[in-house]
N, C-alpha and C positions, 0 to 999 in steps of 0.2 A: 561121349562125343556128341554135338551139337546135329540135331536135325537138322537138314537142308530145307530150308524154307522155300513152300512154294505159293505159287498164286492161282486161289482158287473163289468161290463166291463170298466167304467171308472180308478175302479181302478187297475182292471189288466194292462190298457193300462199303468197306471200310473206306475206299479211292472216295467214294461217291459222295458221302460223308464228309469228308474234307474240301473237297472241289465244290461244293453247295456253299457249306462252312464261309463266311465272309472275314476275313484278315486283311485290310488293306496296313500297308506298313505304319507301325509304330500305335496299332489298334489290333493285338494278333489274338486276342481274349478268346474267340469260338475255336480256333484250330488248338487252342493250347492245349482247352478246355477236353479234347477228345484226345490229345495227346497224352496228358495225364493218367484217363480215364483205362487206356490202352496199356500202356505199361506198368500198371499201377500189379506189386508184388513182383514182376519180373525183372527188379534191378535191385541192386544193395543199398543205393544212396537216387535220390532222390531232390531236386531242388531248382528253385526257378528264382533266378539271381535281380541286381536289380532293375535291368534293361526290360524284362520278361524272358528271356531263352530257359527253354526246360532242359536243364542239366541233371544225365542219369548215367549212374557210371554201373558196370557189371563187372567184379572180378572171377581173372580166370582162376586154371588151378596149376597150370605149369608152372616149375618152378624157375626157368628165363623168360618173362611174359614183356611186352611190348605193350607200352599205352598207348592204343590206339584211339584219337580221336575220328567219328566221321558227324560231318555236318550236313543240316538239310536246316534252309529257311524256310520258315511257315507263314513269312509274310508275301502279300500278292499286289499287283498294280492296282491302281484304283484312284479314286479320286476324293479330293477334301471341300465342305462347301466352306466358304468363304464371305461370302455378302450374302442379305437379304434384300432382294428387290419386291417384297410382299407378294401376294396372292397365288401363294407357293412355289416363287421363283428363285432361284438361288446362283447365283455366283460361284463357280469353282475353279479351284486348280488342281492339275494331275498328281499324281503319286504314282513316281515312278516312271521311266521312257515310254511312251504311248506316241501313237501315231496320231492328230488330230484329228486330221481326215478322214477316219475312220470311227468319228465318235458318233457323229449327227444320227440321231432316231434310234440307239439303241437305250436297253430297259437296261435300268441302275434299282437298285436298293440300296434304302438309306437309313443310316445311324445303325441302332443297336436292335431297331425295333424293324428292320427291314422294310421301313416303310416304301412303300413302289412306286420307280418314276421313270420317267425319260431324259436323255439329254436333246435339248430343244434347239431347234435351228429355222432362221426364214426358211419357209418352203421354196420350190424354184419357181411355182405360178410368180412370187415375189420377191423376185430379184430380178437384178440388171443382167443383161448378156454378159457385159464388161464384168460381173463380180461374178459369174458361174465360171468365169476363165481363171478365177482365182483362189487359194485355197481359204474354206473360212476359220478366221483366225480363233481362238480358245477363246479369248475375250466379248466374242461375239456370239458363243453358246451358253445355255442355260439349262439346270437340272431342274425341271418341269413337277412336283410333284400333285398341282392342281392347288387351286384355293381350299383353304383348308390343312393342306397336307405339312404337317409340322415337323422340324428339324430344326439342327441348333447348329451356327454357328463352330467349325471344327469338327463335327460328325464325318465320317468316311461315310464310300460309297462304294461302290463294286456293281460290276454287271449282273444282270440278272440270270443268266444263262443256265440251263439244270443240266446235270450229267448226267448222258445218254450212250449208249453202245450202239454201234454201226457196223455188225459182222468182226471183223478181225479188228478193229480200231474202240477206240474210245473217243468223244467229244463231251467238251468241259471244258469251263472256264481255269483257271490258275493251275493249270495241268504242271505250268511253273511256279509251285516247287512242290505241289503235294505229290505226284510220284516220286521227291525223293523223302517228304514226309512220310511216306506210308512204308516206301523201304526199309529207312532207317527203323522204324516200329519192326517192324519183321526180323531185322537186324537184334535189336536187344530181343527180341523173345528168343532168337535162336541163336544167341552168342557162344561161339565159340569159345574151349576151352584153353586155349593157346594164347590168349590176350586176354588184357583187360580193355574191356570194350566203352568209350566215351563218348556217350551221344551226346550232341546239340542239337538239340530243335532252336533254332536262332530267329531274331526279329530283325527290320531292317535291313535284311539284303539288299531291296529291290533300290533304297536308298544312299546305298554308301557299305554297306559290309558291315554295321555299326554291330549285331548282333553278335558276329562272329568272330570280331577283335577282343573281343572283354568276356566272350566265352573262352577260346583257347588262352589268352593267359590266366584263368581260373585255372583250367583242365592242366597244362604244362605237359600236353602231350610231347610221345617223340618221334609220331608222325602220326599225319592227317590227309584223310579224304571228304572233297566234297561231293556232294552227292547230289545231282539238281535234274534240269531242262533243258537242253541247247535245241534253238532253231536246226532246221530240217532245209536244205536248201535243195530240193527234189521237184520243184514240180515243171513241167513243160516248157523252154523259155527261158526258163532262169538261170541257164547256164549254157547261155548264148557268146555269153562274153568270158573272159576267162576270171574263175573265181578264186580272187585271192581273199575270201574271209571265211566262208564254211565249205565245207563238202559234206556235209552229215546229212544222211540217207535214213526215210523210213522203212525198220525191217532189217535195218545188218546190225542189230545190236546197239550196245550201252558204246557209247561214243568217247574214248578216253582221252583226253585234252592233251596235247604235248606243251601247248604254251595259249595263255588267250590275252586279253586285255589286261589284268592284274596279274599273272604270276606265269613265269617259266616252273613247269612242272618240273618236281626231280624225277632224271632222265631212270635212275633205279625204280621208283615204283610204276613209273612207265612202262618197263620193259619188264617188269614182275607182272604187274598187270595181265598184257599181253601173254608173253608166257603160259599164264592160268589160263586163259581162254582159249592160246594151242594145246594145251596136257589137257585140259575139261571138255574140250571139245564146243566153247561156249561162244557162238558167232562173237565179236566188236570190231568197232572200226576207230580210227586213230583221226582223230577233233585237228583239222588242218589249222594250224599256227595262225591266228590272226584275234578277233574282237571278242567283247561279248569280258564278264567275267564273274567268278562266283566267290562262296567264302573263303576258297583257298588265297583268295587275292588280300585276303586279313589276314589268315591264319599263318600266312609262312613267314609273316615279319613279327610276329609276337615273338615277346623275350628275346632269346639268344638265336632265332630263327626255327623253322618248325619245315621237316622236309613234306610236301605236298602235290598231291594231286586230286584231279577232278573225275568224277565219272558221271555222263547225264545221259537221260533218257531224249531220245529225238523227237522232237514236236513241231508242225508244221503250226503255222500265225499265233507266234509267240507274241503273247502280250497285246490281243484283241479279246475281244468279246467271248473267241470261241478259238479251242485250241485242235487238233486233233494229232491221237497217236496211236502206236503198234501196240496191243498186250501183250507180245509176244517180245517186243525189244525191251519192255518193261519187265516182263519174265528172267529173261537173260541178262539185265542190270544185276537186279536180287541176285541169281544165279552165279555173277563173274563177283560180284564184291564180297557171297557167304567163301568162293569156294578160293577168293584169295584171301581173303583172313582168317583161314583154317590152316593154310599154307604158308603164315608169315611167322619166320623169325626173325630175332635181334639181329643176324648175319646178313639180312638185308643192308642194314645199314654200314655193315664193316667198310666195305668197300667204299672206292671213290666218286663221289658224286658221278663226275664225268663220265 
Protein backbone atom coordinates (compact mmCIF):
# COMPACT_ATOMS: atom_id res chain seq x y z
CA UNK A 1 0.00 0.00 0.00
CA UNK A 2 1.18 3.44 -1.21
CA UNK A 3 2.59 5.96 1.49
CA UNK A 4 0.62 8.91 2.06
CA UNK A 5 2.50 11.64 0.84
CA UNK A 6 3.25 14.58 2.95
CA UNK A 7 4.65 18.07 2.70
CA UNK A 8 7.55 18.61 4.48
CA UNK A 9 11.12 20.77 3.88
CA UNK A 10 12.20 18.62 0.97
CA UNK A 11 9.34 19.59 -0.66
CA UNK A 12 9.26 22.98 -0.04
CA UNK A 13 12.74 23.13 -1.21
CA UNK A 14 11.39 21.32 -4.24
CA UNK A 15 8.07 24.35 -4.43
CA UNK A 16 10.92 26.79 -4.47
CA UNK A 17 12.82 25.18 -7.09
CA UNK A 18 10.10 25.39 -9.50
CA UNK A 19 8.61 28.84 -8.81
CA UNK A 20 12.32 30.46 -9.30
CA UNK A 21 12.64 27.92 -12.41
CA UNK A 22 11.50 30.40 -15.46
CA UNK A 23 8.89 28.38 -18.05
CA UNK A 24 7.16 31.03 -19.84
CA UNK A 25 4.69 28.95 -22.36
CA UNK A 26 5.94 27.09 -25.16
CA UNK A 27 9.82 27.70 -23.58
CA UNK A 28 9.05 25.16 -20.34
CA UNK A 29 12.97 23.69 -20.71
CA UNK A 30 14.02 24.70 -16.72
CA UNK A 31 10.71 23.18 -14.93
CA UNK A 32 10.99 20.00 -17.26
CA UNK A 33 14.35 19.72 -16.63
CA UNK A 34 13.65 19.23 -12.60
CA UNK A 35 10.67 17.36 -13.59
CA UNK A 36 12.64 14.75 -14.92
CA UNK A 37 15.35 14.90 -12.57
CA UNK A 38 12.58 14.19 -9.84
CA UNK A 39 10.91 11.23 -11.11
CA UNK A 40 13.63 9.83 -12.69
CA UNK A 41 13.40 5.50 -11.40
CA UNK A 42 9.98 6.03 -9.92
CA UNK A 43 7.84 5.44 -12.99
CA UNK A 44 7.93 2.36 -15.50
CA UNK A 45 7.73 4.38 -18.68
CA UNK A 46 9.06 7.55 -19.17
CA UNK A 47 8.75 10.10 -22.23
CA UNK A 48 8.51 13.66 -23.40
CA UNK A 49 6.35 13.72 -26.65
CA UNK A 50 6.60 16.14 -29.38
CA UNK A 51 4.95 19.41 -27.90
CA UNK A 52 7.54 18.96 -24.58
CA UNK A 53 4.94 17.47 -22.01
CA UNK A 54 6.70 14.84 -19.68
CA UNK A 55 4.70 11.76 -20.10
CA UNK A 56 5.28 9.02 -17.11
CA UNK A 57 3.00 6.49 -16.59
CA UNK A 58 3.24 4.02 -13.23
CA UNK A 59 1.40 0.69 -13.24
CA UNK A 60 -0.64 -0.57 -10.46
CA UNK A 61 -0.85 -4.23 -9.25
CA UNK A 62 -4.76 -4.61 -8.82
CA UNK A 63 -6.03 -6.76 -10.95
CA UNK A 64 -9.44 -4.16 -12.20
CA UNK A 65 -7.14 -0.97 -12.33
CA UNK A 66 -8.41 2.47 -13.78
CA UNK A 67 -6.14 4.56 -16.03
CA UNK A 68 -5.99 7.37 -14.34
CA UNK A 69 -4.65 10.43 -16.02
CA UNK A 70 -3.94 13.72 -13.75
CA UNK A 71 -2.46 16.83 -15.31
CA UNK A 72 -0.59 19.82 -14.07
CA UNK A 73 0.99 22.53 -16.53
CA UNK A 74 4.53 23.63 -15.97
CA UNK A 75 4.11 26.55 -18.24
CA UNK A 76 3.68 30.10 -16.47
CA UNK A 77 2.58 33.78 -17.84
CA UNK A 78 5.23 35.89 -19.00
CA UNK A 79 6.22 37.79 -21.70
CA UNK A 80 7.96 37.41 -25.32
CA UNK A 81 10.52 40.29 -26.73
CA UNK A 82 9.57 41.13 -29.91
CA UNK A 83 11.48 44.33 -31.52
CA UNK A 84 14.61 45.72 -30.99
CA UNK A 85 14.68 49.53 -30.43
CA UNK A 86 18.60 49.26 -29.43
CA UNK A 87 20.45 50.34 -26.46
CA UNK A 88 18.86 47.53 -24.75
CA UNK A 89 15.37 48.35 -25.35
CA UNK A 90 13.01 45.88 -26.48
CA UNK A 91 9.57 45.60 -27.61
CA UNK A 92 7.20 43.01 -26.17
CA UNK A 93 4.06 41.13 -26.10
CA UNK A 94 2.41 39.19 -23.14
CA UNK A 95 2.12 35.36 -22.84
CA UNK A 96 -0.65 34.58 -21.45
CA UNK A 97 -3.83 36.83 -19.62
CA UNK A 98 -1.92 39.50 -17.72
CA UNK A 99 -3.21 42.59 -16.46
CA UNK A 100 -1.16 45.68 -18.13
CA UNK A 101 -1.64 47.92 -15.55
CA UNK A 102 0.13 46.07 -13.33
CA UNK A 103 3.36 45.66 -15.30
CA UNK A 104 5.11 49.19 -15.24
CA UNK A 105 8.65 48.96 -12.83
CA UNK A 106 8.51 45.58 -12.23
CA UNK A 107 11.90 43.14 -12.53
CA UNK A 108 11.86 40.57 -15.62
CA UNK A 109 14.62 38.04 -16.49
CA UNK A 110 15.40 37.37 -19.76
CA UNK A 111 16.07 34.57 -22.26
CA UNK A 112 17.91 31.53 -21.13
CA UNK A 113 20.60 33.37 -19.57
CA UNK A 114 18.29 35.29 -17.04
CA UNK A 115 19.60 38.17 -18.16
CA UNK A 116 18.05 41.14 -15.54
CA UNK A 117 15.73 43.88 -16.55
CA UNK A 118 12.72 46.07 -15.97
CA UNK A 119 9.67 46.78 -17.70
CA UNK A 120 10.04 50.45 -18.49
CA UNK A 121 7.29 53.18 -18.45
CA UNK A 122 7.37 57.36 -18.69
CA UNK A 123 7.77 58.15 -15.11
CA UNK A 124 4.60 60.38 -13.89
CA UNK A 125 7.08 63.76 -13.21
CA UNK A 126 6.51 63.06 -17.36
CA UNK A 127 3.35 62.79 -18.22
CA UNK A 128 0.15 64.69 -18.93
CA UNK A 129 -2.60 64.97 -16.19
CA UNK A 130 -4.92 63.87 -19.19
CA UNK A 131 -2.63 60.50 -19.67
CA UNK A 132 -2.31 59.52 -15.85
CA UNK A 133 -6.20 59.37 -16.13
CA UNK A 134 -5.62 56.77 -18.58
CA UNK A 135 -4.37 53.26 -18.66
CA UNK A 136 -0.86 52.89 -20.44
CA UNK A 137 -1.31 50.85 -23.22
CA UNK A 138 1.37 47.62 -23.72
CA UNK A 139 2.67 49.31 -26.77
CA UNK A 140 3.90 52.01 -24.91
CA UNK A 141 6.16 49.82 -22.35
CA UNK A 142 9.49 48.48 -22.78
CA UNK A 143 11.78 45.73 -21.32
CA UNK A 144 14.74 47.92 -20.07
CA UNK A 145 17.70 45.67 -20.08
CA UNK A 146 20.34 48.81 -20.08
CA UNK A 147 22.90 49.39 -23.14
CA UNK A 148 24.67 46.53 -23.48
CA UNK A 149 22.27 44.04 -22.12
CA UNK A 150 21.61 41.37 -24.92
CA UNK A 151 18.63 39.36 -26.00
CA UNK A 152 17.23 37.94 -29.09
CA UNK A 153 14.38 38.49 -30.74
CA UNK A 154 11.63 35.48 -29.43
CA UNK A 155 13.48 34.96 -26.09
CA UNK A 156 10.73 34.78 -23.12
CA UNK A 157 10.75 36.72 -19.95
CA UNK A 158 9.23 36.21 -16.56
CA UNK A 159 9.18 38.23 -13.40
CA UNK A 160 11.80 38.32 -11.27
CA UNK A 161 10.28 37.46 -8.12
CA UNK A 162 12.17 34.79 -5.48
CA UNK A 163 10.14 32.46 -3.44
CA UNK A 164 9.79 33.32 0.09
CA UNK A 165 7.61 32.15 3.20
CA UNK A 166 5.58 34.44 5.18
CA UNK A 167 4.41 32.36 8.48
CA UNK A 168 1.48 30.17 7.40
CA UNK A 169 1.65 31.41 3.53
CA UNK A 170 4.05 31.10 0.81
CA UNK A 171 4.94 34.02 -1.83
CA UNK A 172 6.15 33.38 -5.48
CA UNK A 173 5.74 34.08 -8.65
CA UNK A 174 3.85 31.11 -11.02
CA UNK A 175 2.48 29.62 -7.77
CA UNK A 176 0.14 28.90 -11.04
CA UNK A 177 0.88 25.84 -11.87
CA UNK A 178 3.91 24.61 -9.82
CA UNK A 179 1.72 23.65 -6.68
CA UNK A 180 0.14 21.41 -8.98
CA UNK A 181 3.71 20.66 -10.52
CA UNK A 182 4.99 19.62 -7.48
CA UNK A 183 1.95 17.59 -6.37
CA UNK A 184 1.69 15.76 -9.19
CA UNK A 185 5.62 14.65 -8.54
CA UNK A 186 4.43 13.63 -5.06
CA UNK A 187 1.79 11.75 -6.76
CA UNK A 188 3.98 9.36 -8.99
CA UNK A 189 6.53 8.72 -6.04
CA UNK A 190 3.62 7.63 -3.89
CA UNK A 191 1.16 6.05 -6.51
CA UNK A 192 -1.05 4.03 -5.37
CA UNK A 193 -1.57 0.51 -6.10
CA UNK A 194 -5.30 0.43 -7.19
CA UNK A 195 -4.61 2.33 -10.50
CA UNK A 196 -2.40 2.97 -13.08
CA UNK A 197 -1.32 6.14 -12.48
CA UNK A 198 -0.74 8.80 -15.83
CA UNK A 199 1.12 11.89 -15.28
CA UNK A 200 1.28 14.88 -17.63
CA UNK A 201 3.49 17.44 -16.85
CA UNK A 202 1.95 19.71 -19.94
CA UNK A 203 3.24 22.88 -21.94
CA UNK A 204 0.94 25.60 -23.01
CA UNK A 205 -1.80 25.85 -20.72
CA UNK A 206 -1.53 29.23 -20.02
CA UNK A 207 -2.13 29.50 -24.07
CA UNK A 208 -4.75 27.49 -25.15
CA UNK A 209 -4.65 23.86 -23.34
CA UNK A 210 -2.37 22.91 -26.32
CA UNK A 211 -0.18 20.79 -24.00
CA UNK A 212 -2.94 18.87 -22.68
CA UNK A 213 -5.00 17.80 -25.81
CA UNK A 214 -2.06 15.74 -27.53
CA UNK A 215 -1.06 14.43 -24.05
CA UNK A 216 -4.47 12.61 -23.14
CA UNK A 217 -5.04 11.41 -26.59
CA UNK A 218 -1.34 9.70 -26.28
CA UNK A 219 -2.44 8.49 -22.60
CA UNK A 220 -6.32 7.19 -23.66
CA UNK A 221 -7.10 7.71 -20.23
CA UNK A 222 -10.53 6.70 -18.69
CA UNK A 223 -10.61 9.38 -16.43
CA UNK A 224 -8.81 12.48 -15.63
CA UNK A 225 -7.85 15.11 -13.06
CA UNK A 226 -6.55 18.42 -13.33
CA UNK A 227 -4.51 19.54 -10.95
CA UNK A 228 -3.58 23.45 -10.96
CA UNK A 229 -4.28 27.22 -9.29
CA UNK A 230 -7.55 29.08 -9.02
CA UNK A 231 -7.84 32.78 -7.94
CA UNK A 232 -8.73 33.28 -4.21
CA UNK A 233 -11.57 35.88 -4.15
CA UNK A 234 -11.14 36.69 -0.30
CA UNK A 235 -9.94 39.85 0.34
CA UNK A 236 -11.86 42.85 1.98
CA UNK A 237 -14.33 44.58 -0.63
CA UNK A 238 -14.29 42.23 -3.08
CA UNK A 239 -17.30 40.80 -2.25
CA UNK A 240 -19.26 43.87 -1.91
CA UNK A 241 -21.30 42.94 -4.88
CA UNK A 242 -22.65 39.83 -5.36
CA UNK A 243 -20.08 37.27 -6.89
CA UNK A 244 -21.15 35.38 -9.61
CA UNK A 245 -17.37 33.96 -10.81
CA UNK A 246 -15.31 32.70 -7.71
CA UNK A 247 -15.87 32.07 -4.03
CA UNK A 248 -12.55 30.30 -3.48
CA UNK A 249 -11.20 31.16 -0.03
CA UNK A 250 -7.59 30.97 1.47
CA UNK A 251 -7.53 28.10 4.09
CA UNK A 252 -10.64 25.86 3.39
CA UNK A 253 -8.74 23.60 1.14
CA UNK A 254 -8.21 22.18 -2.44
CA UNK A 255 -11.14 23.92 -4.35
CA UNK A 256 -12.97 21.23 -6.49
CA UNK A 257 -14.44 22.73 -9.72
CA UNK A 258 -18.15 21.80 -10.40
CA UNK A 259 -17.97 23.63 -13.91
CA UNK A 260 -15.53 26.68 -15.11
CA UNK A 261 -14.82 28.28 -18.51
CA UNK A 262 -13.93 25.06 -20.51
CA UNK A 263 -15.60 22.04 -18.97
CA UNK A 264 -18.71 20.94 -16.89
CA UNK A 265 -16.98 18.56 -14.54
CA UNK A 266 -18.50 14.93 -14.26
CA UNK A 267 -20.92 15.47 -11.47
CA UNK A 268 -19.57 11.41 -10.33
CA UNK A 269 -16.11 12.39 -9.56
CA UNK A 270 -17.44 15.63 -8.09
CA UNK A 271 -19.28 13.91 -5.58
CA UNK A 272 -16.51 11.15 -5.15
CA UNK A 273 -14.17 13.82 -4.66
CA UNK A 274 -16.23 15.28 -1.96
CA UNK A 275 -17.09 12.16 -0.33
CA UNK A 276 -13.26 11.51 0.38
CA UNK A 277 -12.69 14.64 2.00
CA UNK A 278 -16.19 13.83 4.42
CA UNK A 279 -14.70 9.85 5.14
CA UNK A 280 -10.85 11.62 5.35
CA UNK A 281 -11.80 14.28 7.24
CA UNK A 282 -9.89 16.42 4.63
CA UNK A 283 -11.16 20.40 4.61
CA UNK A 284 -12.40 21.46 0.41
CA UNK A 285 -14.55 23.67 -0.94
CA UNK A 286 -16.69 23.33 -4.20
CA UNK A 287 -15.16 26.12 -7.21
CA UNK A 288 -18.61 28.20 -7.78
CA UNK A 289 -19.73 27.57 -11.48
CA UNK A 290 -18.40 30.41 -13.53
CA UNK A 291 -14.58 31.45 -15.57
CA UNK A 292 -11.27 30.71 -15.53
CA UNK A 293 -10.34 27.09 -17.01
CA UNK A 294 -7.56 24.39 -16.87
CA UNK A 295 -6.50 21.11 -18.92
CA UNK A 296 -9.59 19.43 -18.07
CA UNK A 297 -11.06 21.89 -20.63
CA UNK A 298 -8.69 19.65 -23.45
CA UNK A 299 -8.87 16.64 -21.75
CA UNK A 300 -12.58 15.77 -21.78
CA UNK A 301 -13.04 16.14 -25.54
CA UNK A 302 -10.13 14.03 -26.56
CA UNK A 303 -11.10 10.80 -28.47
CA UNK A 304 -14.37 9.34 -27.50
CA UNK A 305 -14.68 11.87 -24.51
CA UNK A 306 -12.55 11.58 -21.26
CA UNK A 307 -14.88 11.95 -17.99
CA UNK A 308 -13.11 15.03 -15.86
CA UNK A 309 -12.40 16.99 -13.26
CA UNK A 310 -10.39 19.74 -11.79
CA UNK A 311 -8.85 20.15 -8.35
CA UNK A 312 -6.60 23.73 -7.46
CA UNK A 313 -4.79 25.02 -4.91
CA UNK A 314 -6.37 28.74 -3.81
CA UNK A 315 -4.15 31.69 -4.71
CA UNK A 316 -4.68 35.23 -4.17
CA UNK A 317 -3.09 37.86 -7.61
CA UNK A 318 -3.03 35.14 -9.91
CA UNK A 319 -1.01 35.92 -12.57
CA UNK A 320 1.03 39.09 -11.28
CA UNK A 321 4.34 39.37 -10.31
CA UNK A 322 3.76 37.82 -6.89
CA UNK A 323 1.22 35.30 -5.90
CA UNK A 324 0.38 34.28 -2.41
CA UNK A 325 -1.01 31.06 -0.76
CA UNK A 326 -1.94 28.53 2.26
CA UNK A 327 0.62 25.48 2.81
CA UNK A 328 -1.73 24.05 4.59
CA UNK A 329 -4.51 24.24 1.53
CA UNK A 330 -1.71 22.96 -0.52
CA UNK A 331 -1.28 20.17 2.28
CA UNK A 332 -4.88 19.16 1.94
CA UNK A 333 -4.87 19.21 -2.09
CA UNK A 334 -1.90 16.35 -1.93
CA UNK A 335 -3.97 14.84 0.94
CA UNK A 336 -7.83 14.79 -0.85
CA UNK A 337 -6.20 13.61 -4.46
CA UNK A 338 -3.51 10.54 -2.59
CA UNK A 339 -6.46 9.53 -0.44
CA UNK A 340 -9.09 9.74 -3.50
CA UNK A 341 -7.04 7.61 -5.80
CA UNK A 342 -6.50 5.08 -3.28
CA UNK A 343 -10.17 4.92 -3.16
CA UNK A 344 -11.20 4.75 -6.77
CA UNK A 345 -12.65 1.85 -8.64
CA UNK A 346 -13.92 0.97 -12.22
CA UNK A 347 -17.68 1.22 -10.22
CA UNK A 348 -17.17 4.79 -10.27
CA UNK A 349 -17.93 5.06 -13.59
CA UNK A 350 -20.85 2.25 -13.69
CA UNK A 351 -23.21 4.51 -13.15
CA UNK A 352 -24.89 7.47 -14.78
CA UNK A 353 -23.23 10.53 -15.38
CA UNK A 354 -26.14 12.50 -14.15
Amino acid sequence: MAEKPTIGSSQLKLLERLCNAIAVSGDEGEVRAIVLEEIKGHADDVRVDALGNVLATRAGSAKKRLKVMLSAHMDEVGFMLVGDDGEGLFRFETVGGMDVRQLPGKAVLVGREHTPGVIGARPIHLTTAEERKQNIPLDALRIDLAPGGKASLGDRAAFATRFQRSGPAVIAKALDNRFGVATLIELVLNAPANIDLLAAFTVQEEIGLRGAKVAAYALAPDLAIAVDATPANDLPGWDDEENTSYNTKLGLGPAIYVADGATFSDPRLVRFLAETGDVEKIPYQLRQPGGGGTDAGAIHKTRAGVPSVSVSVPQRYSHTAASVARLDDWKNTLSLLHAALTRLTPEILAGERA
